[in-house]
DRENPANU-171134 format. One record per atom (N, C-alpha, C, O): residue in one letter; x, y, z. Coordinates in steps of 0.1 Angstrom, whole numbers, plus 5000, padded with zeros to 4 digits. Each point is the difference from the previous one (the first is absolute). Layout:
<nodes>
aXYZ;...
</nodes>
This chain:
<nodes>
x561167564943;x499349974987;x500450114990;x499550115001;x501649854988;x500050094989;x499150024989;x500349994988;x498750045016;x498550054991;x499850125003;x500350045011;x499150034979;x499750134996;x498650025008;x498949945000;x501550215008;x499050005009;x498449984998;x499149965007;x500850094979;x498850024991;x499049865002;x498849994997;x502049925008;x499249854996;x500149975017;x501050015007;x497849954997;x499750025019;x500349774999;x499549904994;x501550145015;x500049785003;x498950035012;x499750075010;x499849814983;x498749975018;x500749965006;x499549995011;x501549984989;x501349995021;x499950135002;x500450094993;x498949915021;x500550105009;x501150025006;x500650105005;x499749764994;x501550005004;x501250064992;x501150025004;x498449994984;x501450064988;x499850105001;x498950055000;x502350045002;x500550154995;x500350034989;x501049944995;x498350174998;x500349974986;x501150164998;x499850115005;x501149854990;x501150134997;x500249954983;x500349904994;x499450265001;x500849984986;x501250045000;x500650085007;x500049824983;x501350004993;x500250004988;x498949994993;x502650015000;x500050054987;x500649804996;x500949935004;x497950064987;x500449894993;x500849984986;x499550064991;x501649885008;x500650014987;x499349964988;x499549895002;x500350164988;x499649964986;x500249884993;x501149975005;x498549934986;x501349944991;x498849964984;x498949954999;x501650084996;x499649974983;x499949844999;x500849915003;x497950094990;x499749864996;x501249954992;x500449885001;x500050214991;x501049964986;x501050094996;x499750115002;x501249884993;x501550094999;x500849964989;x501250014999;x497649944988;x500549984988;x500150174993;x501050044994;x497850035009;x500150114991;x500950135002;x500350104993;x500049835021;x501650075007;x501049964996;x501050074999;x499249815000;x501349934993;x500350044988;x501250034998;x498049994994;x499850044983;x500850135002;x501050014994;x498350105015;x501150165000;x501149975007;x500950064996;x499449855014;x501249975009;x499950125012;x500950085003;x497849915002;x499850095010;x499449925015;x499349904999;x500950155016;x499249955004;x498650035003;x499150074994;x500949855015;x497750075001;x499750075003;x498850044997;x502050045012;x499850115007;x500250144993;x499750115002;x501049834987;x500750134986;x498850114997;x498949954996;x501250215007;x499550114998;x499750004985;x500349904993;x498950215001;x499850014989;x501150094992;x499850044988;x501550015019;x500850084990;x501049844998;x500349954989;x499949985024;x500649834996;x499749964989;x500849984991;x498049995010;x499449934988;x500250074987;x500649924992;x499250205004;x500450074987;x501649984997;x500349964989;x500550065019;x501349974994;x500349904996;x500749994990;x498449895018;x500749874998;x499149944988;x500349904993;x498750185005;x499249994986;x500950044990;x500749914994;x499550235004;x501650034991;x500649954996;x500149964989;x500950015023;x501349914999;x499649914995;x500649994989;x498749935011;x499649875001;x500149994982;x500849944993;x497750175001;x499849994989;x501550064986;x500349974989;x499950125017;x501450014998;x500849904994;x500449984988;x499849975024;x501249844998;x499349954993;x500550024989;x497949905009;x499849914992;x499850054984;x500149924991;x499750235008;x499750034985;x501449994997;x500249924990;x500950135016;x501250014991;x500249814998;x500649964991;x498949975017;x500849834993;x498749954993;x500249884999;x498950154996;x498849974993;x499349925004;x499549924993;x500350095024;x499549865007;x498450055003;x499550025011;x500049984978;x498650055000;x499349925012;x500150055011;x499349804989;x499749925008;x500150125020;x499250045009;x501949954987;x500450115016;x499050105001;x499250015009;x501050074981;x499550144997;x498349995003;x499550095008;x500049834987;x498649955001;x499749965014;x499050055004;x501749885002;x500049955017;x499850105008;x499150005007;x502050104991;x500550125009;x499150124994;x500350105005;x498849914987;x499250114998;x498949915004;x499150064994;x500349845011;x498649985002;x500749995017;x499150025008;x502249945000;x499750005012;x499750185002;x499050045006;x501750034990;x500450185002;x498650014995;x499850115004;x499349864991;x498550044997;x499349965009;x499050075002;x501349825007;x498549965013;x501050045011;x499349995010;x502050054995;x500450015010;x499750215004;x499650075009;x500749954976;x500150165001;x498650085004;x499850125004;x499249754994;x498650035005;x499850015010;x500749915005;x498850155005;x499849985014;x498949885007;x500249925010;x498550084977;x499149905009;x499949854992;x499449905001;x501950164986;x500049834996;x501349975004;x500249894998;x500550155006;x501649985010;x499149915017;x500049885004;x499750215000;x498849975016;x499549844993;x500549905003;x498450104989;x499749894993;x500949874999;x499749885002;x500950164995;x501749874995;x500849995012;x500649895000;x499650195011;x500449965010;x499649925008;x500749925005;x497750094998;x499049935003;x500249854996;x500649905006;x498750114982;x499249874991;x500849954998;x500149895006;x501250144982;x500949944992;x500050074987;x500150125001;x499749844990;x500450024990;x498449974992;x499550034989;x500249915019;x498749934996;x498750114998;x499150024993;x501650055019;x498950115000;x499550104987;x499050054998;x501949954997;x500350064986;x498949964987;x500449904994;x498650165002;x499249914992;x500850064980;x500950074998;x498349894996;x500449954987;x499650164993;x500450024989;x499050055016;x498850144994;x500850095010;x499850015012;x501250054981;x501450115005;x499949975012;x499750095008;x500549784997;x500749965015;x499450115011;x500650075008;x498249914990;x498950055010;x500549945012;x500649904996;x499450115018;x500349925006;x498249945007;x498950075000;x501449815005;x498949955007;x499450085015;x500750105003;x498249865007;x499950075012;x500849895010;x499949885000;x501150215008;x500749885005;x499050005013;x500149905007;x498750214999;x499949955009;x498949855003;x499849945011;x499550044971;x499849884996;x500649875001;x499349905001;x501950124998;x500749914995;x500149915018;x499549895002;x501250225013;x499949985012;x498949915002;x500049875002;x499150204997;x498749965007;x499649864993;x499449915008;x500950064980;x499749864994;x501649925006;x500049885000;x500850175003;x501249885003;x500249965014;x500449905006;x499350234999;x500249995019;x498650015006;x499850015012;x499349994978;x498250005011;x499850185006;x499050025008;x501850094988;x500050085009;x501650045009;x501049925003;x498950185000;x500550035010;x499949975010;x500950025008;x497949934997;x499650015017;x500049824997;x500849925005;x498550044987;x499949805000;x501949974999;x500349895002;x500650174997;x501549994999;x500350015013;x501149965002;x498350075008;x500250035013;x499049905011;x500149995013;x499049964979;x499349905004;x498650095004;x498949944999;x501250185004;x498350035002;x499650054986;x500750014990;x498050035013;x498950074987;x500050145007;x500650035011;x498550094980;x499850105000;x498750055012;x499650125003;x499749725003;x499350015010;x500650005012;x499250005009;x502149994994;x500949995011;x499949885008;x500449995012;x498949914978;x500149895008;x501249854993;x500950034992;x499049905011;x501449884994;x499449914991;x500949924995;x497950065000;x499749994987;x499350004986;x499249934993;x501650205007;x499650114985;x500449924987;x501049934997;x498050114998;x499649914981;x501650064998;x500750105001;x499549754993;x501250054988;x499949964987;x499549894998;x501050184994;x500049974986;x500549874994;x500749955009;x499350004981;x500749884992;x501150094994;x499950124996;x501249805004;x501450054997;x500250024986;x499149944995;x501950134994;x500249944989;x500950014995;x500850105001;x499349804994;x501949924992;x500350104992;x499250084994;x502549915007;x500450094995;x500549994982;x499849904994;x500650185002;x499550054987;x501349904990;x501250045003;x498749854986;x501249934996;x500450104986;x499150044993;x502350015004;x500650064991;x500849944993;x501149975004;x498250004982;x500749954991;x500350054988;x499150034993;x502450025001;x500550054992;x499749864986;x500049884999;x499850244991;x499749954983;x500450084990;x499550114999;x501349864996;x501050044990;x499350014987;x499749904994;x500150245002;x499049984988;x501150084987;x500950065005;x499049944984;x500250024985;x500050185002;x499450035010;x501150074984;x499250104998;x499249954986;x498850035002;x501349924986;x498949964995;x498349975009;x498950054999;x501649875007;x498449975007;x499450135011;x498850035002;x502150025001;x499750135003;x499550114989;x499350105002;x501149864991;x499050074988;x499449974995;x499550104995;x499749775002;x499149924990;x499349965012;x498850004996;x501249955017;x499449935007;x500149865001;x499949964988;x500249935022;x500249924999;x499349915009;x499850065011;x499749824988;x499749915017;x501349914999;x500649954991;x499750075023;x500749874999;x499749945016;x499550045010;x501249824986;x499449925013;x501949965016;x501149964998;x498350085012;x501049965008;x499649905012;x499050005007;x501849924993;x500049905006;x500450005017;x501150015004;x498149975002;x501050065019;x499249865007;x499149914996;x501650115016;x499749885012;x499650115014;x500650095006;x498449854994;x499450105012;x499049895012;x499549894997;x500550175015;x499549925011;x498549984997;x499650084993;x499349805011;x499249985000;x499449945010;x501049965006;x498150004999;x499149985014;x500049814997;x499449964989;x501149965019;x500149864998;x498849935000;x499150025007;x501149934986;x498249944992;x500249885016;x499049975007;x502049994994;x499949895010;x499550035015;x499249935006;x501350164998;x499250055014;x499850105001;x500250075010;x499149974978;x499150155000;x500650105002;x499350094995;x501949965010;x500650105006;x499649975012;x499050065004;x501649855006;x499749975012;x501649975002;x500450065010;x500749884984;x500849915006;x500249895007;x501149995006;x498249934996;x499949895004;x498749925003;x499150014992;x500849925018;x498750005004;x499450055008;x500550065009;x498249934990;x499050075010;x500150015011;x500349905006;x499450265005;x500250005013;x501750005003;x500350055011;x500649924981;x501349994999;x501050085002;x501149995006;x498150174984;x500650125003;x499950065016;x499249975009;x501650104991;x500450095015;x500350105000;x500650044990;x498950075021;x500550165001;x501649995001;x500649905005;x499950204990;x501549975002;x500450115010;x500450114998;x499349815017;x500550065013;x500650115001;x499650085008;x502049944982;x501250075001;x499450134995;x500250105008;x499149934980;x499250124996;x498650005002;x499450104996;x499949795011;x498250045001;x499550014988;x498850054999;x501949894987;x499249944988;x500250154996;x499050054996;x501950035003;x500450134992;x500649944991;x499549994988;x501749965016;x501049934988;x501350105000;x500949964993;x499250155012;x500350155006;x500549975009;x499649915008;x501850194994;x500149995017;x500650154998;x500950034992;x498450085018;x500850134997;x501250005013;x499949955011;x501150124983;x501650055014;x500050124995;x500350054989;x499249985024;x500950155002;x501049975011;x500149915008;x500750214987;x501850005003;x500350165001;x499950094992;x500649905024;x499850175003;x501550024991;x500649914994;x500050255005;x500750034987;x500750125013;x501250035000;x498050025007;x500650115006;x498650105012;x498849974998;x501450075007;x499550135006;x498649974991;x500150004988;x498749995019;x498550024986;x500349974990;x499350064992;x501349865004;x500449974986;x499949815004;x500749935008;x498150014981;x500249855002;x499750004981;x499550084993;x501249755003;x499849964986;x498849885002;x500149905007;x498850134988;x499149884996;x500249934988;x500250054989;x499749835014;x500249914984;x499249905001;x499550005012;x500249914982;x498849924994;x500849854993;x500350004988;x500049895020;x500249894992;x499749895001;x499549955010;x500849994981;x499149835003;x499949935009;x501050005008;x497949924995;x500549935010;x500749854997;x499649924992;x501550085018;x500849874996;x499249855004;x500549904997;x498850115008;x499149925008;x499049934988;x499949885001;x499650184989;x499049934998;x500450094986;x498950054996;x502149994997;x500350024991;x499150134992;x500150014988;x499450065019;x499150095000;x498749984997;x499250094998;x500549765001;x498649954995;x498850055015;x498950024997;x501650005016;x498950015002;x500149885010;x499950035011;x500249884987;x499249825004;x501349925000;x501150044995;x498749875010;x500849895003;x499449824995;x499149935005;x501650064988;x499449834999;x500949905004;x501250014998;x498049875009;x501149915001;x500449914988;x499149964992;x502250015008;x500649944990;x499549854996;x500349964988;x498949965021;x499549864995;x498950044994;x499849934990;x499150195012;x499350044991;x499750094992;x498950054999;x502649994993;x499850074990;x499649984989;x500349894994;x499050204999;x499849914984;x500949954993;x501050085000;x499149794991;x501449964994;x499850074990;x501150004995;x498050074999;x499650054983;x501250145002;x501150004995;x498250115017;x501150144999;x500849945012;x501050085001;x499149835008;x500850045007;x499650065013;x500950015009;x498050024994;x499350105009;x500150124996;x499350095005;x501749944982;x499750184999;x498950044990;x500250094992;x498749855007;x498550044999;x500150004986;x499049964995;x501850074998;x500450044988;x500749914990;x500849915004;x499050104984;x501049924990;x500150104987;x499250084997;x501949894996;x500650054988;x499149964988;x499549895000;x500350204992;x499549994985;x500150044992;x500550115001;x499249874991;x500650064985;x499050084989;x499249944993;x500950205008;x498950104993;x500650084991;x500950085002;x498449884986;x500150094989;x499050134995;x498950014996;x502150065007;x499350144995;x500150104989;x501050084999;x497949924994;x499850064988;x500550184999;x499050075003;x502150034993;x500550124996;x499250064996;x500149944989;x499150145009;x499450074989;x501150145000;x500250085009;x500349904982;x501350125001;x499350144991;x500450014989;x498950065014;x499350114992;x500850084990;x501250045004;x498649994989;x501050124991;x500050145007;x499150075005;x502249974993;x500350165006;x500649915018;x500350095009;x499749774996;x500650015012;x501650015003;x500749974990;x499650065019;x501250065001;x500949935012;x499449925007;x502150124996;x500649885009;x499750025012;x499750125001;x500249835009;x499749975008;x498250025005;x499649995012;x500150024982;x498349995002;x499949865003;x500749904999;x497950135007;x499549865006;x499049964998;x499150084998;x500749755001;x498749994995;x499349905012;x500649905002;x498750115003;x499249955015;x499649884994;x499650004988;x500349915018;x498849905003;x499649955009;x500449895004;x498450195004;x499649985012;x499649895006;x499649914992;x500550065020;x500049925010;x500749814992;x499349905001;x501750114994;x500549894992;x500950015009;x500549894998;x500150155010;x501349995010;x499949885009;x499149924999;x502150075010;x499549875008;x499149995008;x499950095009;x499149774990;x499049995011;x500549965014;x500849925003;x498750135002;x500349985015;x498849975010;x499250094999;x500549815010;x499050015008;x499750115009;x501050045007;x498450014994;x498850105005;x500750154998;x499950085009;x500849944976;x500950094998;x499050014981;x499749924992;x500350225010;x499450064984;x501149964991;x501150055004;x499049884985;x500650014990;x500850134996;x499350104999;x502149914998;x500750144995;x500149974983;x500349894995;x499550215000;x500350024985;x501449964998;x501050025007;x499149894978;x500750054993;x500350094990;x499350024990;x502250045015;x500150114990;x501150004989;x501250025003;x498549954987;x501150014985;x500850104997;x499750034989;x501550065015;x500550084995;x500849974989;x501149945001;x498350144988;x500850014983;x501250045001;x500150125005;x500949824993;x501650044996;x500150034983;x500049924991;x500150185010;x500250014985;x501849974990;x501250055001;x498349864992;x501349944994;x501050154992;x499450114998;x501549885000;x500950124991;x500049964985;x500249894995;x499350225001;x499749974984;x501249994990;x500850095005;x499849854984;x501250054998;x499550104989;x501050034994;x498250015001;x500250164994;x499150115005;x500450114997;x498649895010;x499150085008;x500450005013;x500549905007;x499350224995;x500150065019;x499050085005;x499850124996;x499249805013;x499150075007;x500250115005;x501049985007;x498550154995;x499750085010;x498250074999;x499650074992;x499749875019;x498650004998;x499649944993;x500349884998;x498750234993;x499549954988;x500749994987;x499549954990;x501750115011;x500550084989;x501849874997;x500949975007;x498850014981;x501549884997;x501350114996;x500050124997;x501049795005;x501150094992;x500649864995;x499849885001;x501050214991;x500749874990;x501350124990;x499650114995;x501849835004;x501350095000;x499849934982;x499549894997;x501150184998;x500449984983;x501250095000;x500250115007;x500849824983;x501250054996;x499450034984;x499149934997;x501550204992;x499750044992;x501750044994;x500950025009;x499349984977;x501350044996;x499750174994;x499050064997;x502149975004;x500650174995;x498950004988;x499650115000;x499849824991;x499450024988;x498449975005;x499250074993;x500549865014;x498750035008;x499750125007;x499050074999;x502149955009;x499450135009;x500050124994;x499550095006;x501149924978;x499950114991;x498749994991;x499250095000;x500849814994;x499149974989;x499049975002;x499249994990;x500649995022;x498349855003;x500549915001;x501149974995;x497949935011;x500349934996;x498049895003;x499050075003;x500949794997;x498849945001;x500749885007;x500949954994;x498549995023;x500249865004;x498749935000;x498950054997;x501649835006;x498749915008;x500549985016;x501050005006;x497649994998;x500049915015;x498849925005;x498950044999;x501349885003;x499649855001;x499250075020;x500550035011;x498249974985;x499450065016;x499749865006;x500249894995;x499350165018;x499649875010;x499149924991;x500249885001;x498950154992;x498949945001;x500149914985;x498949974996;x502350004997;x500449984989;x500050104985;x500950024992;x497950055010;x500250164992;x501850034994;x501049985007;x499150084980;x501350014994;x499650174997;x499350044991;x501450035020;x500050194999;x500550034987;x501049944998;x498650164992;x501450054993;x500050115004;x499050055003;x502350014997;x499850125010;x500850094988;x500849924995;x499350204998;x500250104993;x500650125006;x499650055010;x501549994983;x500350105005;x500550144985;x501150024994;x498150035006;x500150114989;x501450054994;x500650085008;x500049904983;x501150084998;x500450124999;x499350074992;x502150005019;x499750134998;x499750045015;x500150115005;x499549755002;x499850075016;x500949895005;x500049884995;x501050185015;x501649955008;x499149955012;x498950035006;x502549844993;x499649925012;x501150035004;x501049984993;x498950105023;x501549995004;x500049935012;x499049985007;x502549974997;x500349925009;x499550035012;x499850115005;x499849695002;x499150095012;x498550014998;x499249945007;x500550144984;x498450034998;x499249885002;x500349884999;x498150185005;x499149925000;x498950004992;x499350105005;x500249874988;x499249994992;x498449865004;x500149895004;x498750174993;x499149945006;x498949974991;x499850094992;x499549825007;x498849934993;x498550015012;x499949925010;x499250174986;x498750035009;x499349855002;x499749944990;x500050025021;x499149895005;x500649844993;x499449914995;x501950115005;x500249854999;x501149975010;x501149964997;x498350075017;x500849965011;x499049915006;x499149954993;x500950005024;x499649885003;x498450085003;x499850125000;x499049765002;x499050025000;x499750045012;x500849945008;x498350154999;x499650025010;x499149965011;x498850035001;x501949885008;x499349915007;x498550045003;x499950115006;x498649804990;x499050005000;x499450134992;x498850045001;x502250044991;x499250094991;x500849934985;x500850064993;x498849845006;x500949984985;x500150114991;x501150044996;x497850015003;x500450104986;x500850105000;x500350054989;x500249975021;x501050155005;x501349905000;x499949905006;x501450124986;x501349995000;x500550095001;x499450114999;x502049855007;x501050105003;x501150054984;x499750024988;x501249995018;x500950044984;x501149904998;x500449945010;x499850064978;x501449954997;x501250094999;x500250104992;x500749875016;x501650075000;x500949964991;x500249884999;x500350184993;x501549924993;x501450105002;x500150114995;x500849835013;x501050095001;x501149964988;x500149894996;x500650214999;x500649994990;x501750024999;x500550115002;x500249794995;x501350025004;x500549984982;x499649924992;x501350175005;x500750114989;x501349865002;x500549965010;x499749994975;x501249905000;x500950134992;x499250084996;x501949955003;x500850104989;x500849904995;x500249905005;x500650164979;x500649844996;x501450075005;x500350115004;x500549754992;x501349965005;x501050124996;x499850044989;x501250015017;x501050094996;x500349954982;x499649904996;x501250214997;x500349984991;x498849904991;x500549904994;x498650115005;x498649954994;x499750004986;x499249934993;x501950215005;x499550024984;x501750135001;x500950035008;x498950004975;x501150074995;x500050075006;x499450005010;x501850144987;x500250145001;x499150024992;x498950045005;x501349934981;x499150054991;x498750025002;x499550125000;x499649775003;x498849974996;x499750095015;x499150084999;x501849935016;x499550065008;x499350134995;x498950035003;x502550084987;x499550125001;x498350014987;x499150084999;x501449794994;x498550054996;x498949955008;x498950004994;x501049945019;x499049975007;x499350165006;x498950054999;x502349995006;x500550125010;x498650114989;x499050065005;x501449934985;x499350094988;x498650015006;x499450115002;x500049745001;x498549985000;x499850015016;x498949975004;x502050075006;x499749975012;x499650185005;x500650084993;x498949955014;x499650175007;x502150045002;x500849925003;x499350224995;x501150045003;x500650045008;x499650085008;x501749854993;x500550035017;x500550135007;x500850074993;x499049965018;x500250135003;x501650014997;x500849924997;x499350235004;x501650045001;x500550085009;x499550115000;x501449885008;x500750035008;x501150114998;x500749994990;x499550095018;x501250134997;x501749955008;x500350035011;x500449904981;x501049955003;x501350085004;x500650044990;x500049995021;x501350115005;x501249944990;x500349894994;x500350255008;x501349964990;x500449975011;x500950085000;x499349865010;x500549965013;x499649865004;x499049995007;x501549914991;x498749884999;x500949885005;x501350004998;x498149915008;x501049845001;x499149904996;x498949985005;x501649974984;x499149924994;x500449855007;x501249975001;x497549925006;x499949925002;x498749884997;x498850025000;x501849884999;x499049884995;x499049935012;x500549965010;x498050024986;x499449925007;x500449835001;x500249934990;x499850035022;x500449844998;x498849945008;x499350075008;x500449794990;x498649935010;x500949975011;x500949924998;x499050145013;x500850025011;x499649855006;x500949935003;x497750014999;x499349875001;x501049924998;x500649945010;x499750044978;x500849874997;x501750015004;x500749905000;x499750215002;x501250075005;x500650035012;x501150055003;x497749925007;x500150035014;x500849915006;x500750035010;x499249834984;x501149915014;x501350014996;x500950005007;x499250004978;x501450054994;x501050115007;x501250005003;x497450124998;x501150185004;x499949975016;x500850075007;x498449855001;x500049965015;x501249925002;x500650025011;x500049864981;x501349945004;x501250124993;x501150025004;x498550024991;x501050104992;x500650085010;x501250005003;x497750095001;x500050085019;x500649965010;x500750075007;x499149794995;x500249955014;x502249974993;x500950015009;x499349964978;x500950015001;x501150105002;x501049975005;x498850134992;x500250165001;x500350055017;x500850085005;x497949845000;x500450035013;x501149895007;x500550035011;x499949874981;x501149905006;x501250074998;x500750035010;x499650004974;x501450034997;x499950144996;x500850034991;x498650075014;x500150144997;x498850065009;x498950044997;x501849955017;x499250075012;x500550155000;x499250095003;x502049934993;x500550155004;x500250044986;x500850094999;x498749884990;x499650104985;x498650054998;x499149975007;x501050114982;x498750024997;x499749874993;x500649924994;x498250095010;x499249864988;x500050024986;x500149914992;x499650245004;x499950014991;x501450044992;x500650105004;x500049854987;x500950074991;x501049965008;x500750105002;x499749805004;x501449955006;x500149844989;x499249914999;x501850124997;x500149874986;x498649934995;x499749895003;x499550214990;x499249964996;x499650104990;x498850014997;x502450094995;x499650094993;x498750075007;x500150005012;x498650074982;x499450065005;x499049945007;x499150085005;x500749794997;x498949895007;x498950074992;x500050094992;x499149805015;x498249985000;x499250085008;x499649975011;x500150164980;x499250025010;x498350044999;x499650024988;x499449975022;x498550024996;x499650174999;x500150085009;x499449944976;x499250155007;x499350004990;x500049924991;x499250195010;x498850064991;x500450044989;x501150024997;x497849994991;x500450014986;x498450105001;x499050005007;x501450094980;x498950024995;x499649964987;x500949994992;x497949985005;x499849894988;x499650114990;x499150085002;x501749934986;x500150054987;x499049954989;x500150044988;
</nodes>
């Protein structure tokens, strides 16, 4: 008997020896997301958090970025990681992914530990067991960040199991149903499978016999309405209340709406918000960002925009003349970021990053330059050697595949010269200047 000595079988005949049973995770989506396995340590996990977010910030694959920081947030946990191994994913509630009690969760799906084994906690063969309950349905909804800011209902439409009005949740007719022999009306069949020396794998799977239902019906008296599977399909619409300040992946419950099942508790459905990509706002928390380009006479002078906020609102946003916008910079607007889930009145900030346009080479005169030069701050000066090699900057950028076939030919037809200054008068070459 591979049971843990702790729990006494009324066979006197069983010898009970412990062994090491292998583990396995309900679910291996939030491991997929880092590209780790289940068993992955917590310095694993941080790298592959890194790397991960790394790669996705440099291709702008935010959507990613958002995935892979909410799995590295419940995995890096210890007792909401424990939690999600368990449960699923399900376990995870909507109020910072608290996790649920899983040893709740046991005791309502398997009756206990000891009724899983067929006795009770009175050591006799039969101990109360609990009503089971259905597991939890997860439905993704695709929301606006507008409605994430303003609030919104909206309505979703799903097909979920319900109890057959035609034979009650019976499956057929009366007296009809049967224990299903092969599991004893578990629906369960456990194998263990020795592995080595004290070492056995226990696992848990359906039974093929009676489809895990439990029971057996005969086929001339099955219900024609389900079929005998107790059950029929229907069609439920359910109302969103999308709150202001919610955020992606949050969840919105609606309890015991899951599928009905005979002599099984109803499981929730749960709504998780996908939040859409804005094309001029970028979430982080509470707080928006949003990129503006400005020209050479803006970032000197001032300059005044508009922006068009979530909620239809038209910003004018000011900027004093006399204070430099330089490239890069961020610049911010107090409390007109997103609202703060269930504290409306507290907002986050507004971001504006600022990218510097300069105008086109040759843009204006010599002339008119040096009288620009007049009104601009004066440029330093430098102490120049009577010793000096004067050389020109070039955009090396646009010149690179040019001086790379140039190279490669150099090395075809002049392996044994210098590169430089072999029929080519004094060549091309790169170096430093000091700016005058």
């Amino acid at each position: 008997c591979s049971r843990n000595a702790a729990l006494r079988c009324p066979d006197t005949r069983c010898t009970i020896r412990p062994v090491a049973v292998m583990s396995r995770v309900a679910e291996t989506r939030l491991y997929d997301l880092l590209k780790v396995k289940p068993n992955a340590n917590e310095n694993e996990l941080k790298r592959a958090f890194r790397k991960l977010t790394k790669d996705y910030k440099a291709k702008g694959a935010t959507q990613q970025m958002k995935d892979v920081q909410f799995a590295y947030n419940v995995l890096s946990d210890p007792e909401k990681r424990q939690a999600y191994d368990t449960l699923g994913e399900a376990a995870i509630t909507e109020d910072d992914d608290e996790p649920r009690d899983g040893a709740s969760f046991f005791s309502n799906f398997f009756g206990g530990a000891e009724s899983l084994f067929g006795f009770g906690h009175s050591g006799g063969g039969g101990g109360g067991r609990r009503q089971r309950r259905g597991e939890d349905v997860h439905h993704g909804l695709r929301v606006s960040l507008e409605d994430m800011y303003n609030g919104k209902k909206k309505q979703l439409q799903l097909t979920k199991k319900v109890i057959c009005s035609s034979c009650k949740g019976v499956g057929g007719k009366a007296g009809c149903v049967k224990t299903c022999n092969a599991c004893h009306g578990r629906g369960i069949r456990v194998i263990v499978r020795p592995l080595g020396p004290g070492m056995v794998q226990q696992m848990q799977t359906g039974c093929s016999d009676c489809h895990g239902s439990g029971e057996i019906i005969d086929d001339k008296f099955r219900c024609q309405n389900c079929k005998g599977e107790k059950v029929v399909q229907e069609k439920k619409v359910l109302e969103v209340n999308i709150e202001r300040g919610m955020r992606h992946g949050q969840k919105v419950p609606f309890r015991g709406e899951g599928d009905h099942i005979p002599g099984v508790t109803p499981g929730d459905i749960i709504i998780i918000l996908q939040e859409k990509e804005h094309e001029l706002f970028h979430r982080d928390g509470a707080d928006l960002l949003l990129e503006h380009t400005v020209g050479l006479t803006e970032a000197l002078c001032g300059f005044q925009m508009t922006v068009q906020h979530l909620d239809g609102r038209v910003l004018l946003l000011k900027y004093k003349p006399g204070e430099i916008i330089d490239p890069d910079c961020v610049r911010g607007v107090v409390g007109e970021g997103m609202p703060v889930f269930r504290r409306h009145k507290e907002k986050g900030q507004l971001y504006i990053k600022f990218t510097v346009k300069f105008p086109e080479d040759h843009w204006m005169d010599e002339d008119k330059l040096k009288q620009l030069e007049t009104l601009l701050p004066r440029r330093p000066e430098y102490d120049i050697p009577m010793e000096h090699e004067e050389v020109d900057l070039v955009d090396l950028e646009t010149t690179r595949g040019h001086a790379s076939a140039k190279a490669g030919a150099n090395e075809v037809y002049d392996t044994d010269h210098d590169h430089f200054g072999h029929g080519h008068g004094h060549g091309h070459r790169t170096a430093g200047c000091t700016q005058q």
